[in-house]
Backbone bond lengths (Angstrom), bond angles and torsions (degrees), N, CA, C in turn:
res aa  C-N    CA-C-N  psi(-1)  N-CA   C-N-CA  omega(-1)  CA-C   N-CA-C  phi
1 X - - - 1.472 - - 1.531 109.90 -
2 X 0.743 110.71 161.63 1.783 125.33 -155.56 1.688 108.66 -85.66
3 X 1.297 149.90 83.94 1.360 134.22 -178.63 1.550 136.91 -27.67
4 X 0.997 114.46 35.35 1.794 113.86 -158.30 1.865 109.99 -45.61
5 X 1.930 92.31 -6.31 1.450 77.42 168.21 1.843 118.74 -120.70
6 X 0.813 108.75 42.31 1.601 133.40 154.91 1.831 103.15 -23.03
7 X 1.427 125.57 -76.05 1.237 136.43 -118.39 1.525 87.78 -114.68
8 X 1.762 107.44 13.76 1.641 99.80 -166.87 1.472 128.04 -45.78
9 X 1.307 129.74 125.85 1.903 106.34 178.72 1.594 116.51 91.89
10 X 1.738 107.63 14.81 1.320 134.51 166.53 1.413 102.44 -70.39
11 X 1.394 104.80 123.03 1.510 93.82 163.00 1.791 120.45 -133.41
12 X 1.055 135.78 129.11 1.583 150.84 -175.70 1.590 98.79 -106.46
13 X 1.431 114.12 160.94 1.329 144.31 -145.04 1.788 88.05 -153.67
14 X 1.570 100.79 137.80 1.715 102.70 -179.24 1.356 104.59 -170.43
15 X 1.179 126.20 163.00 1.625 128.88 170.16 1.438 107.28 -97.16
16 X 1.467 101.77 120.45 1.906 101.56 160.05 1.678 105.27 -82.14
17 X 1.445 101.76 157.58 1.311 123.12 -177.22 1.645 101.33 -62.30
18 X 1.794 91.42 -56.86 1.633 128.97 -175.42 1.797 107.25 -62.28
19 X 1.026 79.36 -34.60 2.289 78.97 -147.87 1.979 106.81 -117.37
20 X 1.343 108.79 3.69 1.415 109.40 -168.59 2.087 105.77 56.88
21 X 1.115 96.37 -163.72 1.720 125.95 166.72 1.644 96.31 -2.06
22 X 1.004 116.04 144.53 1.348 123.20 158.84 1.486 114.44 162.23
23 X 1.543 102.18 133.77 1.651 118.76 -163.74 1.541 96.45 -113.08
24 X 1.000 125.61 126.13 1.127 143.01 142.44 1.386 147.38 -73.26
25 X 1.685 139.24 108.60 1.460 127.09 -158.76 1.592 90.93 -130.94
26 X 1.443 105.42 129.30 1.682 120.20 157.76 1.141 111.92 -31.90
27 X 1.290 142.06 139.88 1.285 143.00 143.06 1.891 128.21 -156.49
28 X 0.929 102.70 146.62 1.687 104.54 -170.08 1.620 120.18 -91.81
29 X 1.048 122.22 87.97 2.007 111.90 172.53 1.241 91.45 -99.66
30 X 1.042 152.84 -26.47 1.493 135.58 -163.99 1.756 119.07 -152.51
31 X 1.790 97.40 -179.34 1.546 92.75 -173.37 1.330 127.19 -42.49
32 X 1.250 138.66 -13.36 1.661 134.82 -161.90 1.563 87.35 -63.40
33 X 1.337 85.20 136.20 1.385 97.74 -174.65 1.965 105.18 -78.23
34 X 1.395 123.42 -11.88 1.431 131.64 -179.73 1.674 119.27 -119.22
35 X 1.504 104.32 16.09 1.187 119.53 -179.35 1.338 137.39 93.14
36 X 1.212 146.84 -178.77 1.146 142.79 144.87 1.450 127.19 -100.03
37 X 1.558 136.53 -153.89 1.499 113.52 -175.20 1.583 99.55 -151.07
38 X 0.939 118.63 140.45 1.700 133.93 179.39 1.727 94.05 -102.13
39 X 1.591 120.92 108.52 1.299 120.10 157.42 1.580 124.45 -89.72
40 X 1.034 127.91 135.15 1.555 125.61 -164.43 1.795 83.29 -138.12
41 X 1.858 83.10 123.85 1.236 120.34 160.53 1.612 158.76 -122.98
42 X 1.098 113.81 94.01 1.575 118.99 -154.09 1.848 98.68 100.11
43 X 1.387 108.46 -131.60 1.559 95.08 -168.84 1.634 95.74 -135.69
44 X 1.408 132.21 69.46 1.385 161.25 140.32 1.165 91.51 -8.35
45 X 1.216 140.28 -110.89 1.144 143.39 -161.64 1.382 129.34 -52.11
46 X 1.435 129.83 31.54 1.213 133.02 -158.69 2.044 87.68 -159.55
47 X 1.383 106.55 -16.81 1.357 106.86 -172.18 1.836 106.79 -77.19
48 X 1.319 139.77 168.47 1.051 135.36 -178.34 1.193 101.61 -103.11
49 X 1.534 125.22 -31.90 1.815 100.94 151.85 1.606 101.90 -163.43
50 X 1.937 95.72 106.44 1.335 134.10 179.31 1.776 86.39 -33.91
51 X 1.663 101.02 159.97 1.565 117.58 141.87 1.439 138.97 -120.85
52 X 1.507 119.93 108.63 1.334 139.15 -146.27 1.271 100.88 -96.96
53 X 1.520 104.51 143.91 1.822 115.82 170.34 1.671 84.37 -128.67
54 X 1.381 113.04 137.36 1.518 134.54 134.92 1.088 135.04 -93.05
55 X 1.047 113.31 100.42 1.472 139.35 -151.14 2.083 122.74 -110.90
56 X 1.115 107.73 88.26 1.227 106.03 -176.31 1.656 115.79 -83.73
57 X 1.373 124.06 146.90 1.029 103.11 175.83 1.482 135.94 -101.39
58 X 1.416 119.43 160.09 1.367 115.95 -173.80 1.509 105.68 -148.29
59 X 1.541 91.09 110.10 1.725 118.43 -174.08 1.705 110.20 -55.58
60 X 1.398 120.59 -40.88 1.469 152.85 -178.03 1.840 89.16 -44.02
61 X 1.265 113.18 -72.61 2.007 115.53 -177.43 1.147 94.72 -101.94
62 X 1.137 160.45 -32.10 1.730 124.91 -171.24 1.561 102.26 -101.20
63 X 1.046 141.05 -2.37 1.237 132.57 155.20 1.636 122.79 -95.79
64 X 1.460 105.09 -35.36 1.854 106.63 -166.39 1.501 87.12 -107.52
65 X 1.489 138.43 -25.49 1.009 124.12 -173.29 1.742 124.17 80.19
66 X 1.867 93.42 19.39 1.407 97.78 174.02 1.624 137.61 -64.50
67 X 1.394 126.00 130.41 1.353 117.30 -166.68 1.607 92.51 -90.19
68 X 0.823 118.55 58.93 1.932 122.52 158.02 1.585 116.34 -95.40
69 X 1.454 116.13 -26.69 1.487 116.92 178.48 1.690 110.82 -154.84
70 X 1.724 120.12 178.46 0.741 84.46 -167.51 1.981 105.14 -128.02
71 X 1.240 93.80 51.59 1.698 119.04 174.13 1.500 113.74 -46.13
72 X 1.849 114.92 -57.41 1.381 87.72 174.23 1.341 120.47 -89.44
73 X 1.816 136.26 4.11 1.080 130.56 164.26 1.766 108.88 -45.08
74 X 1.432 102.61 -67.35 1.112 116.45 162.66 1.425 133.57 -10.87
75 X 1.266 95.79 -71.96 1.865 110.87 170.91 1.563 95.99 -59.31
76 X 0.783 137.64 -74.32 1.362 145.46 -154.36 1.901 101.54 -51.96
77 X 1.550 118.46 -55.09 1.477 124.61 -172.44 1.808 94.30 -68.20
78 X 1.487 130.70 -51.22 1.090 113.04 -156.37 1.738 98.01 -85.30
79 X 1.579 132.57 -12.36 1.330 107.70 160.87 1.480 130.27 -66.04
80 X 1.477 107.60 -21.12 1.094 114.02 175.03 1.279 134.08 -55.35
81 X 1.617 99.43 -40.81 1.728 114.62 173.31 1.638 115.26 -90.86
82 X 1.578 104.61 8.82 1.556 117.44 -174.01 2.122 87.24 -84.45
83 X 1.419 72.13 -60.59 1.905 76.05 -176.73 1.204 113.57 -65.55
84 X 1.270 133.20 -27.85 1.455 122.73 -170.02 1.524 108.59 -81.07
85 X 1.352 118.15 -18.51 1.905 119.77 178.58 1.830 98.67 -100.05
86 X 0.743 114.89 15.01 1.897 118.94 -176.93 1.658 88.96 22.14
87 X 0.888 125.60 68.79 1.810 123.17 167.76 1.351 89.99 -169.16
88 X 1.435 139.85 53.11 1.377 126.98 159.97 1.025 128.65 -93.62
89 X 1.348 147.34 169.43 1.866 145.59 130.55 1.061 98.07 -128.90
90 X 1.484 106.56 143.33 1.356 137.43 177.58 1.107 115.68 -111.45
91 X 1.309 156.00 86.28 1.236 167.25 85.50 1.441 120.12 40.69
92 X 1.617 119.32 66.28 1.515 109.36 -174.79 1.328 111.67 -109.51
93 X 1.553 109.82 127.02 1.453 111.68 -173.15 1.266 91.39 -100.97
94 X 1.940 112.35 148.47 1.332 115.76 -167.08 1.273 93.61 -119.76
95 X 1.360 140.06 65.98 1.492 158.22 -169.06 1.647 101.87 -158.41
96 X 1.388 88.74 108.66 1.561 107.67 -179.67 1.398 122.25 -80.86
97 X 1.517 136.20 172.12 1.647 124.85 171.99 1.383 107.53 57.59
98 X 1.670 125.04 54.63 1.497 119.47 167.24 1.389 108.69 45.00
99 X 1.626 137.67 30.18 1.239 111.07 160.19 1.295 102.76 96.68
100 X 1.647 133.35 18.42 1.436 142.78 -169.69 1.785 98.35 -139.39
101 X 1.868 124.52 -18.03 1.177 110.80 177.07 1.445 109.24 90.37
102 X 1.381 100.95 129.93 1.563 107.28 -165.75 1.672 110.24 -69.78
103 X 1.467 141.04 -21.97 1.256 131.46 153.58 1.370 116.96 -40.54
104 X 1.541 129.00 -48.66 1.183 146.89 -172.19 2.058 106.67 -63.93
105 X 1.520 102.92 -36.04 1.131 104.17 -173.31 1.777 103.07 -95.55
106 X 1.246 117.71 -30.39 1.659 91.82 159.48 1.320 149.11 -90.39
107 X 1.642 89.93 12.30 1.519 102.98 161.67 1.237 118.74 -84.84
108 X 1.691 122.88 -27.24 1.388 129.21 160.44 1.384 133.73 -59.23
109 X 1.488 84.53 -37.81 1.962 95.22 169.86 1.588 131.37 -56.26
110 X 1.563 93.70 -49.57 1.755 108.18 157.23 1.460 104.91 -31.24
111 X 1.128 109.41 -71.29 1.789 118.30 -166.78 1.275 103.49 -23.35
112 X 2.222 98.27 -50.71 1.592 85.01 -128.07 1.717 85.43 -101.59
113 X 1.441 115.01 12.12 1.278 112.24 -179.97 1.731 102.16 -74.85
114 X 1.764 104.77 -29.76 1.575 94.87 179.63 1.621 100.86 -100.61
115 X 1.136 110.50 45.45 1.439 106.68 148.28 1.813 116.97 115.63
116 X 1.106 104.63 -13.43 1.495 121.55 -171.42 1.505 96.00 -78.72
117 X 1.711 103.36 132.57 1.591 106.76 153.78 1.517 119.01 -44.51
118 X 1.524 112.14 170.48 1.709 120.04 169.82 1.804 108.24 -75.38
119 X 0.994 117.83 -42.80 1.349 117.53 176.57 1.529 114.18 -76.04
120 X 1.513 147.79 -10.14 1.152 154.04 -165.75 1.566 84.31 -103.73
121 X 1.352 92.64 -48.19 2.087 99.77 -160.54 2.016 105.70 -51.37
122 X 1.261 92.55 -34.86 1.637 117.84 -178.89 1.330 106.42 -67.98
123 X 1.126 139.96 -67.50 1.371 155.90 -173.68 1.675 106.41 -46.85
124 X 1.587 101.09 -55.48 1.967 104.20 -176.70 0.905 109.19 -78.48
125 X 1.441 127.82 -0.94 1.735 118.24 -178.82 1.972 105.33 -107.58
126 X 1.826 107.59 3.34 1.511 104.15 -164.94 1.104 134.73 70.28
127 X 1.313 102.85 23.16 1.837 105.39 158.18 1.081 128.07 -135.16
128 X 1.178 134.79 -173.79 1.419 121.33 -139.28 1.995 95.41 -107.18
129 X 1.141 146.62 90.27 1.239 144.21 149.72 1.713 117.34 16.97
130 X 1.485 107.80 -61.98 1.572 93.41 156.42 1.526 114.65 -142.32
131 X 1.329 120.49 112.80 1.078 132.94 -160.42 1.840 110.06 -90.72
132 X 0.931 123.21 -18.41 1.521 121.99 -165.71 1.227 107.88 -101.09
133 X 1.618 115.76 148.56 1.191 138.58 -160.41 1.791 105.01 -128.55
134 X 1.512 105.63 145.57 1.666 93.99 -142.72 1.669 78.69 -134.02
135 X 1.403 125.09 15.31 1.736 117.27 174.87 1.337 115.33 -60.80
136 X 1.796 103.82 -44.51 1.526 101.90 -159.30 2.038 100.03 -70.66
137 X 0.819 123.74 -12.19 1.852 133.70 150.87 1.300 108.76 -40.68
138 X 1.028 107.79 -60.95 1.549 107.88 -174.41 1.788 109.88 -81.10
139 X 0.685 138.01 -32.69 1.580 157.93 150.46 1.620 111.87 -20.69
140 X 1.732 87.73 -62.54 1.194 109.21 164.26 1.613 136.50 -59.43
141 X 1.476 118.84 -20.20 1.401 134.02 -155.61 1.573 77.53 -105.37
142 X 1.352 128.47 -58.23 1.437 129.01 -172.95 1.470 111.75 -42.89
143 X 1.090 88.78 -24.80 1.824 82.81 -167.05 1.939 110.37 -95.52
144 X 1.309 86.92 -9.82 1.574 86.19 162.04 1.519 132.94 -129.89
145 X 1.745 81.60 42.58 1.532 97.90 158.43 1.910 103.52 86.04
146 X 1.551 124.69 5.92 1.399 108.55 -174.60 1.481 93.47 -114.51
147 X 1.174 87.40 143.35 1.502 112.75 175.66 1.866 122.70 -111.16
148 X 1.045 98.37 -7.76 1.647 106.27 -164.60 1.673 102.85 -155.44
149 X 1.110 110.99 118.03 1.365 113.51 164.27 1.610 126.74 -137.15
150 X 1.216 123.22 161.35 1.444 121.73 155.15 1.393 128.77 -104.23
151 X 1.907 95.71 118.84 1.516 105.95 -159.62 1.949 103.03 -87.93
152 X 1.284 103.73 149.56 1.399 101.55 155.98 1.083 139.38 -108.30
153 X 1.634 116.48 81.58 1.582 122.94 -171.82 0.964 109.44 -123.61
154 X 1.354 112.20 -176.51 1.779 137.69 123.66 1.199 126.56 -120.60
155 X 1.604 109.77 37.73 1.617 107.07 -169.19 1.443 87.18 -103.07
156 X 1.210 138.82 131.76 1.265 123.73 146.99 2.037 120.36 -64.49
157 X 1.347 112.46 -41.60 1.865 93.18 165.28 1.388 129.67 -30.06
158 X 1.461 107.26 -46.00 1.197 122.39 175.95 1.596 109.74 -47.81
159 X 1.741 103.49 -68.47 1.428 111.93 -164.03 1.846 101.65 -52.71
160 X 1.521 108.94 -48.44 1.325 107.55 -153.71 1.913 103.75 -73.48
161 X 1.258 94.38 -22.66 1.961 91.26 178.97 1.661 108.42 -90.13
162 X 0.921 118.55 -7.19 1.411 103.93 179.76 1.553 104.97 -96.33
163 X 1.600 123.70 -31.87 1.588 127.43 147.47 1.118 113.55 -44.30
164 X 1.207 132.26 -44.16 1.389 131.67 -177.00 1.952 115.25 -44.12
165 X 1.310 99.76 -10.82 1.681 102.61 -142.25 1.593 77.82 -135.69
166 X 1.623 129.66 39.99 1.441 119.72 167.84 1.204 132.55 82.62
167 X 1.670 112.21 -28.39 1.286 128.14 -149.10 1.786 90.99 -79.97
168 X 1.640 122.42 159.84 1.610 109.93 158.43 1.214 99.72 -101.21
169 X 1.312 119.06 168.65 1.335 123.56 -166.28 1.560 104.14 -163.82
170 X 1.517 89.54 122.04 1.661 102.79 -158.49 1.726 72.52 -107.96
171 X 1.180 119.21 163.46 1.470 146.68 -170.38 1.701 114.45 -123.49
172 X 1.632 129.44 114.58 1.618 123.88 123.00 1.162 116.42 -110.96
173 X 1.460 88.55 142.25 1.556 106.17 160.66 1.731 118.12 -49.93
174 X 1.619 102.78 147.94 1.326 92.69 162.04 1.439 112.98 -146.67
175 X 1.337 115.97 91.56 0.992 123.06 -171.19 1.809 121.68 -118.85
176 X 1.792 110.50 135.13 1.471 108.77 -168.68 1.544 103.89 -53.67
177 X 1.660 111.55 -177.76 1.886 111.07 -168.15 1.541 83.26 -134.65
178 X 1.504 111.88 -41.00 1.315 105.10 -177.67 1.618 122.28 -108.51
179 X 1.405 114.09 100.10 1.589 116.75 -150.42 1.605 84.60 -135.52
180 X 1.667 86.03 130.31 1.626 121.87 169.18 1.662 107.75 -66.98
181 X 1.215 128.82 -174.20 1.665 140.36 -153.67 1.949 82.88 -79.90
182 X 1.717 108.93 -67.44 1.181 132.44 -169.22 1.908 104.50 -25.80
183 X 1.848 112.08 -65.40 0.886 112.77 -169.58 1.778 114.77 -78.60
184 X 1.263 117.82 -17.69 1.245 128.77 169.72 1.699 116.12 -57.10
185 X 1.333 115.11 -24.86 1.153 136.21 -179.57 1.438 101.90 -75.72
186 X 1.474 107.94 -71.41 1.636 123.53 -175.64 1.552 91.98 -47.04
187 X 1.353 133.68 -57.46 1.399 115.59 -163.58 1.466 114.96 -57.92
188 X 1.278 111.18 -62.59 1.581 119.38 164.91 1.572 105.82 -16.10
189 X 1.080 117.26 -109.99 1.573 128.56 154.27 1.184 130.18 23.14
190 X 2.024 108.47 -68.51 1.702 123.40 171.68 1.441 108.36 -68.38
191 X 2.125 107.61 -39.32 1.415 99.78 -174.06 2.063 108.83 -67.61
192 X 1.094 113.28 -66.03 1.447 115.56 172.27 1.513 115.63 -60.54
193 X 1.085 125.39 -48.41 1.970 97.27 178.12 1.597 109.30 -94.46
194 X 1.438 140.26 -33.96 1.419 129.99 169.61 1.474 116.69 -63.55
195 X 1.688 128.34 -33.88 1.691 131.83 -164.20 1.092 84.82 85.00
196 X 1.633 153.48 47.32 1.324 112.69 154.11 1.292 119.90 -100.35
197 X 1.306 109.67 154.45 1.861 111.59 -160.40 1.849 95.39 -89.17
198 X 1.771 79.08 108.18 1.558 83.19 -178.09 2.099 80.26 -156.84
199 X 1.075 98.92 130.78 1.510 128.40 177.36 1.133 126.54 -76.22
């Protein structure tokens, strides 16, 4: 089988259209068989405590632009405050469906298009609602010297595995203001069946 991860810990320098400056380095937390990507913005690693988004991806809104959730709002609000503190990393995991694989997640979607929550939708199809594990992140931050960061969530997995690994971890929320029926649902849902601190 073919190594697609050869070049791990490669890193390139490029202009966004969107975001100015931005360096990019290979790196692996999960199944993609070609990795995932560590974005570094402004000068992160020199800051006394960077501000981090973990960022999984979802082909469904940042590619088709579906209003079912609100992933690329998301991407879009926390690059914004990546660039606006020039001390960011962005954390994009390229493993779709929470860590279950994007086949797994459009068999769930069906569900929940006829009506089923995301976590119910997960459960009747046999997989696990949230499957991904966010240590080797923090693993990762250790090794380049950060100890303290500010995360942008409301996942608590997130908060509690990247503590797990030494790091302190000061917390914002990041949550959309202007949300359709679809994502009003998902919040309900993440806040009562995931714990995520979302209001």
């Amino acid at each position: 089988m073919k190594d697609y991860l050869k070049y791990i810990n490669a890193q390139a320098t490029f202009n966004s259209r969107l975001w100015g400056k931005l360096t990019v380095e290979s790196v692996s937390f999960t199944p993609a068989s070609d990795g995932d990507l560590a974005v570094y913005i402004g000068q992160p690693l020199q800051a006394e405590r960077p501000i981090v988004r973990i960022h999984s991806q979802c082909v469904f809104a940042e590619t088709f632009d579906s209003d079912f959730c609100d992933c690329a709002d998301q991407l879009y609000m926390a690059m914004d405050c990546l660039v606006q503190s020039q001390k960011g990393i962005l954390v994009y995991l390229r493993f779709d469906g929470r860590g279950e694989g994007l086949s797994a997640k459009v068999k769930a979607t069906a569900l929940e298009i006829e009506g089923m929550d995301t976590f119910e939708s997960r459960k009747a199809i046999g997989v696990q609602p949230e499957a991904r594990s966010f240590e080797k992140i923090g693993e990762f931050f250790r090794s380049k010297g950060i100890t303290k960061i500010t995360l942008l969530t409301n996942n608590p997995d997130k908060i509690n595995d990247i503590a797990k690994c030494g790091i302190d971890v000061k917390v914002e929320k990041l949550v959309v203001s202007d949300q359709n029926e679809n994502v009003k649902k998902l919040y309900e849902t993440k806040r009562k069946k995931f714990g995520h601190h979302i209001e």
